[in-house]
C-alpha positions in Angstrom: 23.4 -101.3 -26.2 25.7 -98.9 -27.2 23.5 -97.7 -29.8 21.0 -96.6 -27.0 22.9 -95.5 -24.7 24.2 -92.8 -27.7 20.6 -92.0 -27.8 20.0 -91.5 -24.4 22.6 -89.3 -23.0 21.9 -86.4 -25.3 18.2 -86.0 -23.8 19.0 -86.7 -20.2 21.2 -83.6 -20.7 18.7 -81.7 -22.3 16.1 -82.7 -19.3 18.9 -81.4 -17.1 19.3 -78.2 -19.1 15.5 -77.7 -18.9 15.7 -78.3 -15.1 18.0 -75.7 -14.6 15.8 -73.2 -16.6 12.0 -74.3 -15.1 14.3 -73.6 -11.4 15.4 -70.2 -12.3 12.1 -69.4 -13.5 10.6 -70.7 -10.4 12.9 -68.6 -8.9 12.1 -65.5 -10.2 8.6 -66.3 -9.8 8.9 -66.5 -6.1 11.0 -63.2 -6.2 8.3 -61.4 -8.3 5.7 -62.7 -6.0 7.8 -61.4 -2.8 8.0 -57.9 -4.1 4.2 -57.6 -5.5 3.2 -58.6 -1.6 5.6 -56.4 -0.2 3.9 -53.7 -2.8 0.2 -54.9 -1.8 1.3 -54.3 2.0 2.6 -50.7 1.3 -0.4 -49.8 -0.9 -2.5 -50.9 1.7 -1.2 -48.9 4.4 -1.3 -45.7 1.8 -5.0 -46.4 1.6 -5.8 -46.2 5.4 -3.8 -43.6 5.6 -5.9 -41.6 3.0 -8.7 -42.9 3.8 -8.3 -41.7 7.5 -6.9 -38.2 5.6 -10.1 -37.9 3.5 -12.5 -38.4 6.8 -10.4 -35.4 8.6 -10.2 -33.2 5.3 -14.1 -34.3 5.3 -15.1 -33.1 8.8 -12.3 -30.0 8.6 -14.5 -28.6 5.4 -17.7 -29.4 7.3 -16.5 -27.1 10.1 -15.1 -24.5 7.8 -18.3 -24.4 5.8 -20.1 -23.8 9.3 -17.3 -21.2 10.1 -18.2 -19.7 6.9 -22.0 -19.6 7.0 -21.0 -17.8 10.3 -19.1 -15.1 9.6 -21.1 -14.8 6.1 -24.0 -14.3 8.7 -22.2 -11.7 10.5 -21.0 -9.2 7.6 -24.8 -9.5 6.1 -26.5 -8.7 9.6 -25.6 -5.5 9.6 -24.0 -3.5 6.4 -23.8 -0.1 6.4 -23.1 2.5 4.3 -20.3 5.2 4.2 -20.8 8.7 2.6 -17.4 11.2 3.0 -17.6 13.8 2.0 -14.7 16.9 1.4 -16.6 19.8 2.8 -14.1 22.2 1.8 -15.0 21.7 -1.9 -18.1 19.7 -2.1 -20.3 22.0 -0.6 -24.4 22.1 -0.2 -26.7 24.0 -2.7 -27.0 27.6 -2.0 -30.9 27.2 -0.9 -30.0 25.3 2.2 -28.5 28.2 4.0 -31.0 30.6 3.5 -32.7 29.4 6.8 -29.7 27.5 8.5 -31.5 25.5 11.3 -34.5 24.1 9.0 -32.1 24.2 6.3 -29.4 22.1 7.4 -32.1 19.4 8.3 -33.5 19.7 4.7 -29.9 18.7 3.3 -29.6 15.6 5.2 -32.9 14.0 4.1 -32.0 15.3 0.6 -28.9 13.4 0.9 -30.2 10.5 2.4 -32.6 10.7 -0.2 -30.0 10.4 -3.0 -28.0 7.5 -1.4 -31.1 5.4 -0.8 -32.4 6.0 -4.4 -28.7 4.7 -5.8 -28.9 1.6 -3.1 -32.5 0.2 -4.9 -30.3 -0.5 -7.6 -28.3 -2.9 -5.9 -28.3 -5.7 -3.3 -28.2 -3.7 -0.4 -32.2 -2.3 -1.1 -33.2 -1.9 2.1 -34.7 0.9 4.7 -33.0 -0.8 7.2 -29.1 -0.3 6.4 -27.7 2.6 8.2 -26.2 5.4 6.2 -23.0 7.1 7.8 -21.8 10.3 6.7 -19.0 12.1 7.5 -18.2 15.9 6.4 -14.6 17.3 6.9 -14.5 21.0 6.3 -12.6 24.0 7.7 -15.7 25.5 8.8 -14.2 29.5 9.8 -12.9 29.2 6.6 -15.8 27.8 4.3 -18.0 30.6 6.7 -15.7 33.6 5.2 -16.0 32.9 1.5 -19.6 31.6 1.4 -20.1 35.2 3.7 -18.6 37.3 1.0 -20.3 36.0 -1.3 -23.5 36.2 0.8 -24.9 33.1 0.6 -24.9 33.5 4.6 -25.4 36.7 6.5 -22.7 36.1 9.6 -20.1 33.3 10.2 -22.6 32.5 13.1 -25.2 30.7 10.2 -22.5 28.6 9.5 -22.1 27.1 13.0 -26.0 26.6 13.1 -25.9 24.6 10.1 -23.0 22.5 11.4 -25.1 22.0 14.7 -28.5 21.3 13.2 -27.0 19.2 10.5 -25.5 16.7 13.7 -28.8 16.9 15.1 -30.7 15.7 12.0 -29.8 12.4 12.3 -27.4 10.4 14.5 -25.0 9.0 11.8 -24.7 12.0 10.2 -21.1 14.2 11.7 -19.9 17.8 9.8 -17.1 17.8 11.5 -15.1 21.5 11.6 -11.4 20.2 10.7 -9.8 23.9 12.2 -7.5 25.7 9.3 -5.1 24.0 7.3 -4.6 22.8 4.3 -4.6 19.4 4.8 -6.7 18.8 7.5 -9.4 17.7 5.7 -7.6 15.8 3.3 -6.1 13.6 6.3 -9.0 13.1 7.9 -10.5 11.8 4.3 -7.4 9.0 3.4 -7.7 7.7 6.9 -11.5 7.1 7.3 -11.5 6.0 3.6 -8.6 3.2 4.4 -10.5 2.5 7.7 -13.6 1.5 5.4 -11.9 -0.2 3.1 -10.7 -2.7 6.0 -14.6 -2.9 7.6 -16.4 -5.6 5.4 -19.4 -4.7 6.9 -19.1 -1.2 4.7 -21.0 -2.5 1.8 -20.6 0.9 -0.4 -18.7 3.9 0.4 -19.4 7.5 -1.2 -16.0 9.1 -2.2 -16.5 13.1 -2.5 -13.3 14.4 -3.2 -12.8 14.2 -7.3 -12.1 18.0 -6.9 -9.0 17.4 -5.5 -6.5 15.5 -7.7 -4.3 14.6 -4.7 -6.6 11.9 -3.5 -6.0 9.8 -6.5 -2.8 8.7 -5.3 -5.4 6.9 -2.5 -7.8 5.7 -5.2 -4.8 4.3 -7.3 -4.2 1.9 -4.2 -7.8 -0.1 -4.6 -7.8 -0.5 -8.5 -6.6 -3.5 -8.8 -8.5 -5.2 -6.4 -12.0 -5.7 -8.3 -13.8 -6.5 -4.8 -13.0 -3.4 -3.0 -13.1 -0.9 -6.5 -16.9 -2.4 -6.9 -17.5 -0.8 -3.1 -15.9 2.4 -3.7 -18.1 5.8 -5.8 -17.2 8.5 -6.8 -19.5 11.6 -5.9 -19.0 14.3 -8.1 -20.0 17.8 -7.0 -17.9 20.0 -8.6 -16.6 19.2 -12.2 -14.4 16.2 -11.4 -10.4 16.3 -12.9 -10.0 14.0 -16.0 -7.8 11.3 -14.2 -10.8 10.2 -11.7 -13.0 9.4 -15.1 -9.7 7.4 -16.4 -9.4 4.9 -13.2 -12.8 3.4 -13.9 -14.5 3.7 -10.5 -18.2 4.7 -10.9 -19.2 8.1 -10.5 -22.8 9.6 -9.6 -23.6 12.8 -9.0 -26.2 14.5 -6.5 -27.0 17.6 -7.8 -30.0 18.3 -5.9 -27.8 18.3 -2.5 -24.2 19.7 -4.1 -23.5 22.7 -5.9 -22.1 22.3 -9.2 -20.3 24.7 -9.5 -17.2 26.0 -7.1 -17.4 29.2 -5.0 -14.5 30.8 -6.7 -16.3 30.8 -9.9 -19.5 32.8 -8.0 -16.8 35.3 -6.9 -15.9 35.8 -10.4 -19.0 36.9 -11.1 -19.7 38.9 -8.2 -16.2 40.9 -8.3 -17.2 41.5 -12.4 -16.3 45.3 -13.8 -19.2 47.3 -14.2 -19.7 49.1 -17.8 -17.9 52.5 -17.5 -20.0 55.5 -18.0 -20.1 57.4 -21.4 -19.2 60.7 -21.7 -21.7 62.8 -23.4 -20.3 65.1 -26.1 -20.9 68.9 -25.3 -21.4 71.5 -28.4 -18.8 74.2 -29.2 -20.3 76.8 -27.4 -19.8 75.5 -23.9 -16.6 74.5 -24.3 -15.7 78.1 -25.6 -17.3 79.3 -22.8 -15.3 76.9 -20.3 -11.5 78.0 -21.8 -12.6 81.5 -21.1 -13.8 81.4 -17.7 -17.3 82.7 -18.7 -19.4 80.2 -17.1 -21.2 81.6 -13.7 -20.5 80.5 -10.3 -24.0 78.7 -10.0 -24.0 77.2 -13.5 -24.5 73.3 -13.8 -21.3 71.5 -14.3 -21.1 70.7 -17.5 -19.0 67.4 -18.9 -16.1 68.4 -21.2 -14.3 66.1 -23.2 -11.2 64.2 -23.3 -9.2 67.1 -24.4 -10.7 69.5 -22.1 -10.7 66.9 -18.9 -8.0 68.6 -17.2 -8.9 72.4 -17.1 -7.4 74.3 -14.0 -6.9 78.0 -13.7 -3.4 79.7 -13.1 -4.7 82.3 -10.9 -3.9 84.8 -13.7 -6.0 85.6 -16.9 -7.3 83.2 -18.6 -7.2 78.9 -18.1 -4.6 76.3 -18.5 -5.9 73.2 -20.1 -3.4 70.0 -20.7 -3.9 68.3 -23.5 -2.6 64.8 -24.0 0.4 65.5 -26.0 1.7 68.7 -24.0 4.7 67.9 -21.6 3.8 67.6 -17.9 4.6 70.8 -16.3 4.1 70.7 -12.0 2.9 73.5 -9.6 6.7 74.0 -8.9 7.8 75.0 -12.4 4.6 77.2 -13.1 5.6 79.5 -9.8 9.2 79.7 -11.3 8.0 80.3 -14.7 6.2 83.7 -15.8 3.3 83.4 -18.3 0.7 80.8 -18.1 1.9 77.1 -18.2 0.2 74.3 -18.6 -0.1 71.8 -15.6 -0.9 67.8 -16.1 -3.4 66.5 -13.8 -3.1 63.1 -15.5 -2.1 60.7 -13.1 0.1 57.7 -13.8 -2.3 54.6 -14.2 -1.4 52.1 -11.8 -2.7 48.3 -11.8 -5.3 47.3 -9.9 -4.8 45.6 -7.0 -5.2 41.7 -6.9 -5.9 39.5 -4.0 -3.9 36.1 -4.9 -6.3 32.9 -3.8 -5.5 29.1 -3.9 -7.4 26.0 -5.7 -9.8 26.0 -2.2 -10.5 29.9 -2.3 -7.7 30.8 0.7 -6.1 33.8 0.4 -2.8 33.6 -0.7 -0.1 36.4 0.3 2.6 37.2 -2.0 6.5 37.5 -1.0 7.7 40.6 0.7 10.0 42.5 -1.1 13.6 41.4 -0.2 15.6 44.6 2.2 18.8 45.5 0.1 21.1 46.0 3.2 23.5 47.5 0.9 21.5 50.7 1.1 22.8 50.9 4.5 26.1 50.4 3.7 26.4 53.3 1.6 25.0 55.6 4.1 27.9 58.6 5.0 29.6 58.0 8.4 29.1 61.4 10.1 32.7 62.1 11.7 32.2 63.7 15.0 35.1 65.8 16.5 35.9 64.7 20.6 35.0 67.8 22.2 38.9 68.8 23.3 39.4 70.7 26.6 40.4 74.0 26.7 43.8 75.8 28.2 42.9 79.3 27.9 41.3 81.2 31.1 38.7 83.7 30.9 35.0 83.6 30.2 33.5 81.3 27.7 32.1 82.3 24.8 28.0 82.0 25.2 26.8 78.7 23.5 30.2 77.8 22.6 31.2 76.4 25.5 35.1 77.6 24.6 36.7 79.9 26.7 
């Protein structure tokens, strides 16, 4: 018995031992189970919850897709584009003022003309999409120079142009900006900006690259593709480097602009003429000159340099100054006895110019500053008090002393 029982014992403590372990595993069993439920629950809720999350995300894109069809609808019904234009230096060909009233009206189809044949080459090809065009120019201003150079007869032309070019068509506005310099300009930045923010302006026409200042307002726009692909630049006049450099596109509508600016056609106006040749005269006339032996009704004949000055002294014989004698005046030739040679040559002054800015305005220089010092040293006239007198007696006539 004791034999067995030695046997025994060992495994009933090794069944125990193996209780104690299948209970703790059963324990953590049940714990692991716990927590994966608890898990299942919170995954669950997560899924409602997205699911109900995807169904509003679902019908909020819906409306926002029917939001954007909308508006999409409303910036395509009805584009327009914008043509501005700096009238003080992009000015109309020459021809068109020749008959201001017919003219004017000629210029606006030609423009219209130009715009439409640019817009066939993109989406907005269509009769249909209204052109506005805007013209800022000093018009008193733009009337004077074009005037002297006379492209136009009166300043009055210039004013029937304006009025007939309004007329032509309803979206088309010259508007006369009154002087100043930046008048125009202003007017230019603040409709451009004004565009910029209308996403119904599909294009606009930029004609300014004669002025460098408005790249400062071009600079803004580069960066944003969306609204550098809506803005050209219309060259009239030869544009300044830095517009090529920003990368805008330019066009150029040279059957409606002048190329060229009006202070290059008054250039060529205001040109020196050839001066005249002097013919040389033979021996015997100039002879005949120095001794006074020509008659009264002779034909003036044309001496040469050294001979150009001949004037008679009133005494025998003529006086002729030559270009190396010393100048001698009418005052030192009465003094003098004998016959004196007197310079007619007068001192070459420069001519006179007439300063003009970058837009053809006349410019005024400085006045010449006052020295006040010159007053200053002027002599202070003493005057005596007239003193009253103690004698008696008649005064002295004129005196007024006794």
């Amino acid at each position: 018995m004791e034999l067995i029982k030695d046997n025994i014992l060992p495994q009933l403590d090794k069944f125990v031992e193996q209780d104690k372990e299948r209970d703790l595993l059963l324990r953590i069993l049940i714990k692991t189970i716990d927590e994966k439920e608890d898990q299942v629950r919170k995954l669950n809720y997560e899924l409602e919850h997205e699911r109900d999350s995807r169904l509003r995300y679902q019908h909020k894109v819906r409306e926002l897709q029917e939001d954007n069809k909308t508006l999409d609808g409303i910036i395509k019904k009805d584009p327009f584009v914008t043509v501005l234009v700096d009238g003080d230096g992009a000015i109309f060909r020459n021809e068109f003022y020749d008959n201001p009233a017919h003219g004017a009206q000629k210029a606006s189809v030609a423009l219209q003309q130009e715009v439409r044949s640019y817009l066939k080459k993109t989406q907005l090809d269509a009769d249909d999409v209204p052109i506005l065009v805007r013209i800022f120019a000093n018009l008193h201003g733009l009337a004077g120079k074009m005037r002297s150079l006379d492209i136009i007869e009166s300043d009055k032309d210039m004013r029937i142009f304006a009025e007939y070019f309004n007329k032509s068509r309803a979206e088309f506005d010259m508007v006369d900006v009154g002087s100043g310099k930046e008048n125009a300009d202003a007017k230019m930045r603040k409709t451009l900006a004004q565009s910029i923010k209308n996403f119904q302006c599909r294009k606009i026409f930029f004609a300014g690259c004669h002025d460098a200042g408005y790249m400062h307002d071009l600079a803004e726009y580069q960066g944003d593709e969306s609204n550098k692909s809506r803005i050209i630049l219309l060259e009239t006049t030869p544009a300044h480097h830095s517009f090529c450099e920003m990368g805008y596109e330019i066009v150029q509508f040279d059957r409606v602009f002048r190329s060229l600016p009006l202070e290059s056609a008054l250039k060529q106006v205001s040109s020196p003429t050839s001066p005249q040749t002097i013919q040389p005269i033979s021996q015997e006339a100039t002879s005949l000159a120095n001794h006074g032996a020509l008659p009264a009704n002779s034909p003036q004949i044309l001496l040469p340099f050294e001979a150009e000055n001949l004037i008679s002294s009133g005494k025998v014989g003529h006086s002729i100054n030559y270009p190396n004698s010393s100048a001698v005046t009418y005052a030192t030739v009465g003094l003098a006895s004998g016959n004196q040679n007197i310079s007619l040559v007068k001192n070459a002054t420069a001519p006179l110019k007439i300063h003009r800015n970058a837009k053809g305005d006349r410019v005024d220089t400085a006045l010449k500053a006052f020295n006040n010092d010159q007053t200053k040293r002027q002599p202070s006239i003493g005057i005596e008090p007239a003193r009253p007198s103690v004698e008696t007696g008649p005064c002295v006539k004129g005196t007024g002393v006794t």
